[in-house]
GUMIBA-267048 format. One record per atom (N, C-alpha, C): residue number from 1; y, x, z; atom name. Coordinates in steps of 0.1 Angstrom, whole numbers, m for minus. Each point is the difference from the previous one (the first is absolute). Layout:
BEGIN
num NUM; Y Y; X X; Z Z; atomo CA
...
***
This chain:
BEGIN
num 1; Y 701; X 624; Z m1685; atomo N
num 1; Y 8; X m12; Z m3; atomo CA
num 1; Y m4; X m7; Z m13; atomo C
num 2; Y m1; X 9; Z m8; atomo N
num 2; Y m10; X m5; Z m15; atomo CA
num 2; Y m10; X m8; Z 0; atomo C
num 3; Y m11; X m3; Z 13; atomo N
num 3; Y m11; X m4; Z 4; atomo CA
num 3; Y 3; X m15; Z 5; atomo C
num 4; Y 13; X 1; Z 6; atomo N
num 4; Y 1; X m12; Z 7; atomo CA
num 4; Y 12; X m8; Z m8; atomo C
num 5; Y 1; X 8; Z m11; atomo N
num 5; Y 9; X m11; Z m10; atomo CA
num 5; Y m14; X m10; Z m10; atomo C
num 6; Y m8; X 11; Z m2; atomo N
num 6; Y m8; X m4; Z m6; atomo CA
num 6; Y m7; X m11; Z 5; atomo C
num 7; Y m4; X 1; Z 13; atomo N
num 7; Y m4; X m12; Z 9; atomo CA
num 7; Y 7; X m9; Z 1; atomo C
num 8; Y 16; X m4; Z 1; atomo N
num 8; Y 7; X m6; Z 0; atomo CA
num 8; Y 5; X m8; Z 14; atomo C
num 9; Y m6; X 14; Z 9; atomo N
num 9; Y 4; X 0; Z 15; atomo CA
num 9; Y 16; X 11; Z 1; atomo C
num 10; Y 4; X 0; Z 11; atomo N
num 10; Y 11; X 7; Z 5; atomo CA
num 10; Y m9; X 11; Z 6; atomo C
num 11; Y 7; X 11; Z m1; atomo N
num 11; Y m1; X 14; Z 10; atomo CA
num 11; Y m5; X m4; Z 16; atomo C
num 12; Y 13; X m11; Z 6; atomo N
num 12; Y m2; X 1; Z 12; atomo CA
num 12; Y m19; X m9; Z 4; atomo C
num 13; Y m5; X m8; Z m9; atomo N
num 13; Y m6; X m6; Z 1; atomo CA
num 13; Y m14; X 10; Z m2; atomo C
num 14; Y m1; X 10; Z m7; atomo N
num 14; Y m7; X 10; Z 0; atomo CA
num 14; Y m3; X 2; Z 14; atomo C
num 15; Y 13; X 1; Z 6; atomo N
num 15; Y m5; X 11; Z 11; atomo CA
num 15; Y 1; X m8; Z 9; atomo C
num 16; Y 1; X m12; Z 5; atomo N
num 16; Y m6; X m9; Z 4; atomo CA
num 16; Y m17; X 4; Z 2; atomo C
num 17; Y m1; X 0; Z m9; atomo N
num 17; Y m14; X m2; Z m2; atomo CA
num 17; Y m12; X 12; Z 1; atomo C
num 18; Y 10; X 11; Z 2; atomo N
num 18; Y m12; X 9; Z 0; atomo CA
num 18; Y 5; X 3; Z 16; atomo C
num 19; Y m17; X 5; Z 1; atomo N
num 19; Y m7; X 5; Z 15; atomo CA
num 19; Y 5; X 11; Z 3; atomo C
num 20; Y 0; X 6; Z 11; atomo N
num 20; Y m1; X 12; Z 4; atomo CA
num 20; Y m6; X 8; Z m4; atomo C
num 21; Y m10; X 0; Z 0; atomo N
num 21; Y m13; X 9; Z m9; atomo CA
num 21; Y 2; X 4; Z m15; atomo C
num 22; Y 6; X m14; Z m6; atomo N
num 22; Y 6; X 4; Z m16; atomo CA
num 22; Y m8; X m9; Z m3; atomo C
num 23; Y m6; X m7; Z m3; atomo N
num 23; Y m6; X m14; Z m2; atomo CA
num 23; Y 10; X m12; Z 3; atomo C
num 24; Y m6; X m10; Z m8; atomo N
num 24; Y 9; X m12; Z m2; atomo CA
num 24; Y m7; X m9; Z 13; atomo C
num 25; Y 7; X m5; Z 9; atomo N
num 25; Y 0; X m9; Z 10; atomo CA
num 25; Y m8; X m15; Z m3; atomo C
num 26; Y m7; X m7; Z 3; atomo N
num 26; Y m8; X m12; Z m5; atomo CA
num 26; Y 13; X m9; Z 7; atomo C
num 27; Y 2; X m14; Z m10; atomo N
num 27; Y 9; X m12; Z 4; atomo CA
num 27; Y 2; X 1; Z 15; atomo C
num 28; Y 7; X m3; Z 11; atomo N
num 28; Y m1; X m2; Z 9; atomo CA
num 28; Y 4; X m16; Z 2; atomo C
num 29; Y 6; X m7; Z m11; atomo N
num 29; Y 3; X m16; Z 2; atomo CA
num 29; Y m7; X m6; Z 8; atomo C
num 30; Y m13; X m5; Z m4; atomo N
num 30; Y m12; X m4; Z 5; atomo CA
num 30; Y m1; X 2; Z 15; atomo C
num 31; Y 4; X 12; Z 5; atomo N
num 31; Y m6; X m2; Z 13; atomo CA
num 31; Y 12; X 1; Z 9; atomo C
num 32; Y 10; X m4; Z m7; atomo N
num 32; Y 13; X 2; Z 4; atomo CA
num 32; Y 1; X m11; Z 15; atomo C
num 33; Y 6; X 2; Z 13; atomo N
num 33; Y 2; X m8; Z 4; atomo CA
num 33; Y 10; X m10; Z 6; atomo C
num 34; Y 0; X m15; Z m5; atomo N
num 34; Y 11; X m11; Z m2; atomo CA
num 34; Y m3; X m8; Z 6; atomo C
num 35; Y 17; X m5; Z 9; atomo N
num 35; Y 0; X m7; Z 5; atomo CA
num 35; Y 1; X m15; Z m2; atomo C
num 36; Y m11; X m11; Z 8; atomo N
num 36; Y m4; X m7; Z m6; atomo CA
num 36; Y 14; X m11; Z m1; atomo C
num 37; Y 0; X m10; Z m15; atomo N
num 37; Y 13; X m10; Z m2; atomo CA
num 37; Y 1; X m10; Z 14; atomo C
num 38; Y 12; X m3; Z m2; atomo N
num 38; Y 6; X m6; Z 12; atomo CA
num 38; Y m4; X m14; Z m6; atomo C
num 39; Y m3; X m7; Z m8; atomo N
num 39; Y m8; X m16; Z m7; atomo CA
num 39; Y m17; X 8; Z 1; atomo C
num 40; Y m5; X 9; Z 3; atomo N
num 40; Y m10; X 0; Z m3; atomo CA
num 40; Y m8; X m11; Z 10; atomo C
num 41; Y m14; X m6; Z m7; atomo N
num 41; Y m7; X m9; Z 12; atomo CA
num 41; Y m7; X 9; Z 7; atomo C
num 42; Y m2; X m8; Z 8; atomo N
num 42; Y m8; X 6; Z 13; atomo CA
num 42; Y m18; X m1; Z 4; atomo C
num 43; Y m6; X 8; Z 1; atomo N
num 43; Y m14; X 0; Z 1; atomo CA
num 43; Y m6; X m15; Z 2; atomo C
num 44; Y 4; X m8; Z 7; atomo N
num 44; Y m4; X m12; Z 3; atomo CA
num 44; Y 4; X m12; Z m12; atomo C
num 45; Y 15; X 6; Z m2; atomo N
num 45; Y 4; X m11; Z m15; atomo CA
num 45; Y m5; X 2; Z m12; atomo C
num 46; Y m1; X 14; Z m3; atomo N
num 46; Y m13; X 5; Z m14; atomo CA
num 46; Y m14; X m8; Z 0; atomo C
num 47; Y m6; X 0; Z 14; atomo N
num 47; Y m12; X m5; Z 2; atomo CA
num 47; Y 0; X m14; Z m3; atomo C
num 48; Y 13; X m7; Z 5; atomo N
num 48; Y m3; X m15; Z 1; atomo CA
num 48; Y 2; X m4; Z m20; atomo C
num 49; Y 17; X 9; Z m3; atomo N
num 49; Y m2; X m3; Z m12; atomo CA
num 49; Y m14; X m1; Z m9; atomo C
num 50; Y m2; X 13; Z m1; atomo N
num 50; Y m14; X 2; Z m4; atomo CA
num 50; Y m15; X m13; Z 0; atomo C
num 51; Y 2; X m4; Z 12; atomo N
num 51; Y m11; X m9; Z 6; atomo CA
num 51; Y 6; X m15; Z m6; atomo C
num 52; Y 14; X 0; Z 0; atomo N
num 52; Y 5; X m15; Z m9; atomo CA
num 52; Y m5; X 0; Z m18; atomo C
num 53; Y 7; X 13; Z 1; atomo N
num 53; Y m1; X m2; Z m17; atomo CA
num 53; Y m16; X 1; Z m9; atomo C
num 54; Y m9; X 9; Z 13; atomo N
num 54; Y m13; X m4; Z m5; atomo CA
num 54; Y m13; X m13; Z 1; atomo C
num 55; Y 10; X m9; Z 5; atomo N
num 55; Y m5; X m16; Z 3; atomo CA
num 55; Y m4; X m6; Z m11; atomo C
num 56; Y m17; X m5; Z m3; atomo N
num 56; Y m6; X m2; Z m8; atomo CA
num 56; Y 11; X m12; Z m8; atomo C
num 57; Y 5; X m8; Z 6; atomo N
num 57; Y 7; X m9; Z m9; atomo CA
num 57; Y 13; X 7; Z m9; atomo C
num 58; Y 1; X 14; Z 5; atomo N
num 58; Y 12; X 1; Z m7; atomo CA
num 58; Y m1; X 14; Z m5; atomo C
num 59; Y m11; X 2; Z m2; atomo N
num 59; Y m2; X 10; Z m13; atomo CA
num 59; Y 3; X m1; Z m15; atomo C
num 60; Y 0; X m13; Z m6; atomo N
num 60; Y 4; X m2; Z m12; atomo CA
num 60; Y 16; X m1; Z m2; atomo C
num 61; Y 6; X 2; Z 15; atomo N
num 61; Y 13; X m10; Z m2; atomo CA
num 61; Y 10; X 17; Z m5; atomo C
num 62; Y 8; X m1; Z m11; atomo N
num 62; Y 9; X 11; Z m1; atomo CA
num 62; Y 11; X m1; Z 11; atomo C
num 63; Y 4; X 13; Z 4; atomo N
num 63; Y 12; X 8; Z 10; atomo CA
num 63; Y 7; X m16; Z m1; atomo C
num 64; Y 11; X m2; Z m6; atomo N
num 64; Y 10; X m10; Z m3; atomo CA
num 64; Y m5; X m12; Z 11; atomo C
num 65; Y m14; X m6; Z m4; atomo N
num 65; Y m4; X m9; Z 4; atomo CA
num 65; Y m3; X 0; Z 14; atomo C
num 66; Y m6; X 12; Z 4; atomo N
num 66; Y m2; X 5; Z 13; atomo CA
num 66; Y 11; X m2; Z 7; atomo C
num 67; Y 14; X 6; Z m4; atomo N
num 67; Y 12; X 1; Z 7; atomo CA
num 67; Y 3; X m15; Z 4; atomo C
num 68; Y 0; X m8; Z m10; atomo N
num 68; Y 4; X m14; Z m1; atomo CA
num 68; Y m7; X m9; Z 7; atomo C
num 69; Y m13; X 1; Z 2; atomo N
num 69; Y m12; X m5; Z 9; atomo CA
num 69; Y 1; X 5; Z 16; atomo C
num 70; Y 9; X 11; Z 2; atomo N
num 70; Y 0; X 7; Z 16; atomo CA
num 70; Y 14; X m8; Z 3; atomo C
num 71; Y 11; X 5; Z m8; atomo N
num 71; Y 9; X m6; Z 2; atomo CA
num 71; Y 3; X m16; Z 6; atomo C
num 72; Y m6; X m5; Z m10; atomo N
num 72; Y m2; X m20; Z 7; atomo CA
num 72; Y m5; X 2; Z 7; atomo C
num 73; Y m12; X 7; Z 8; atomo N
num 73; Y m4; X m3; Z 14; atomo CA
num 73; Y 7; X 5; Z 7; atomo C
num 74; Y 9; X 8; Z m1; atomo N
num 74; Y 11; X 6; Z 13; atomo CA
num 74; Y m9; X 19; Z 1; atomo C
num 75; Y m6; X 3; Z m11; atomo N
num 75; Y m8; X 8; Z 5; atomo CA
num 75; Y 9; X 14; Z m6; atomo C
num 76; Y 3; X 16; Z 5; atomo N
num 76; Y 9; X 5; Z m5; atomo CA
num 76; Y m9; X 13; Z 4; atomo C
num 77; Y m2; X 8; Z m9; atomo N
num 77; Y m6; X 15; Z 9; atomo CA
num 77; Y 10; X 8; Z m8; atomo C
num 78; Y 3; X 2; Z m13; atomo N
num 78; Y 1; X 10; Z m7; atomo CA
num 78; Y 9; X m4; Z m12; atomo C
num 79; Y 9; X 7; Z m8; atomo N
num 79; Y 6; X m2; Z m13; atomo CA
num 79; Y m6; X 6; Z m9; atomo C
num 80; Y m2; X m5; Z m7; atomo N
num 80; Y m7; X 6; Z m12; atomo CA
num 80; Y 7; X m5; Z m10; atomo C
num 81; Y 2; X 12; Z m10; atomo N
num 81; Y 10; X 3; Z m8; atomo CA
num 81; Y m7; X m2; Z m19; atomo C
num 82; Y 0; X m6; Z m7; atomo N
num 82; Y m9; X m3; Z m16; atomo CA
num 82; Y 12; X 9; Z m8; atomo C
***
């Protein structure tokens, strides 16, 4: 308990973390797996965003301007949040 005050973890989170073997367990976050957001885009809308916003005329333009430039055309893929 001394060990894990010192660490300034909880007890339970110790043991969390250790293995069967007696060794400490590596993160498992990372390969955790989640289900994907319900706004998330979709393979084809990532692609097209992507292929808009990399348009030689509109590389210098900042996010704001981009939004504002798609918008007047009626053009809508994504919210993007500043």
């Amino acid at each position: 308990m001394l060990a894990c005050e010192m660490a300034g973890i909880e007890l339970r989170t110790l043991q969390r973390w250790k293995a069967i073997d007696g060794g400490i367990r590596p993160d498992g976050r990372p390969l955790a797996v989640r289900a994907t957001p319900k706004h998330a885009l979709s393979d084809a809308e990532h692609t097209q965003l992507l292929a808009v916003a990399n348009e030689p005329r509109l590389l210098l333009c900042r996010q704001r301007a981009l939004c504002r430039c798609w918008r007047m055309k009626g053009f809508y893929l994504a919210r993007i949040h500043f």
